[in-house]
C-alpha positions in Angstrom: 0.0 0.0 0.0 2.7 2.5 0.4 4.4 2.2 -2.6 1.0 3.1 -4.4 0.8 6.2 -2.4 4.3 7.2 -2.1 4.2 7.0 -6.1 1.0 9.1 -6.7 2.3 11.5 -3.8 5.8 12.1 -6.3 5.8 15.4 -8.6 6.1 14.7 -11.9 9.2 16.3 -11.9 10.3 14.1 -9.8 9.2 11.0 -11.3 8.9 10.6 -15.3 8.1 8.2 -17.2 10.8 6.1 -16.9 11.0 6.2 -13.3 7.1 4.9 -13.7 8.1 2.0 -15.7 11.3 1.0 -13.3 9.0 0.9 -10.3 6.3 -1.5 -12.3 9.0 -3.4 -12.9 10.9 -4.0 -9.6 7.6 -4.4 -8.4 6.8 -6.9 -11.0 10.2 -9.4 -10.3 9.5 -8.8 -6.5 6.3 -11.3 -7.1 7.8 -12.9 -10.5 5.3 -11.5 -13.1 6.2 -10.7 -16.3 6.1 -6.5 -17.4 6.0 -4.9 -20.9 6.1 -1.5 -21.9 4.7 0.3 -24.9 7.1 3.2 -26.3 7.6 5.8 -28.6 5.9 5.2 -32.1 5.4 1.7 -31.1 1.9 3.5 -29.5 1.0 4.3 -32.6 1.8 1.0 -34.7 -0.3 -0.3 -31.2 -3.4 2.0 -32.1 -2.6 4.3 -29.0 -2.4 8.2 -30.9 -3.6 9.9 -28.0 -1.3 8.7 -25.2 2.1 9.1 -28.0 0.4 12.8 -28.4 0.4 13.8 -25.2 4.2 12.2 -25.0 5.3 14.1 -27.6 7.8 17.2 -26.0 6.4 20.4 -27.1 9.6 21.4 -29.3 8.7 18.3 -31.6 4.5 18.9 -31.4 3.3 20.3 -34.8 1.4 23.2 -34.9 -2.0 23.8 -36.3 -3.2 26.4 -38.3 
C-alpha cells in the first residue's frame, strides 16, 4: 500500500516516465510477473495516438493552423 501512495504523492518532476516504468517493474520481479512496456511510435503502430500525443515534447509537437 505504500508504494502506491508514495508513487502518486511524487511530482512529476520528480518521477517521469521512466521512473514509472522501473518501479512496475521492480515491483513486478519482486512477485515474479512478467512486465511490458509500450514506447515511442510503437503507441502508434499499437493503435494508441492519443497517449504518443500527449508524450510528444512540445519542441517536436506540430502546430496547427
Amino acid at each position: 500500500m505504500t508504494l502506491a501512495r508514495d508513487l502518486i504523492n511524487t511530482p512529476a518532476n520528480d518521477m517521469g516516465p521512466a521512473d514509472l516504468e522501473n518501479a512496475a517493474r521492480q515491483l513486478a520481479a519482486s512477485h515474479g510477473a512478467e512486465i511490458g512496456a509500450v514506447i515511442g511510435d510503437d503507441l502508434l503502430t499499437r493503435n494508441f495516438p492519443l497517449i504518443h500525443a500527449v508524450g510528444v515534447p512540445p519542441h517536436r509537437r506540430r502546430r496547427r493552423g
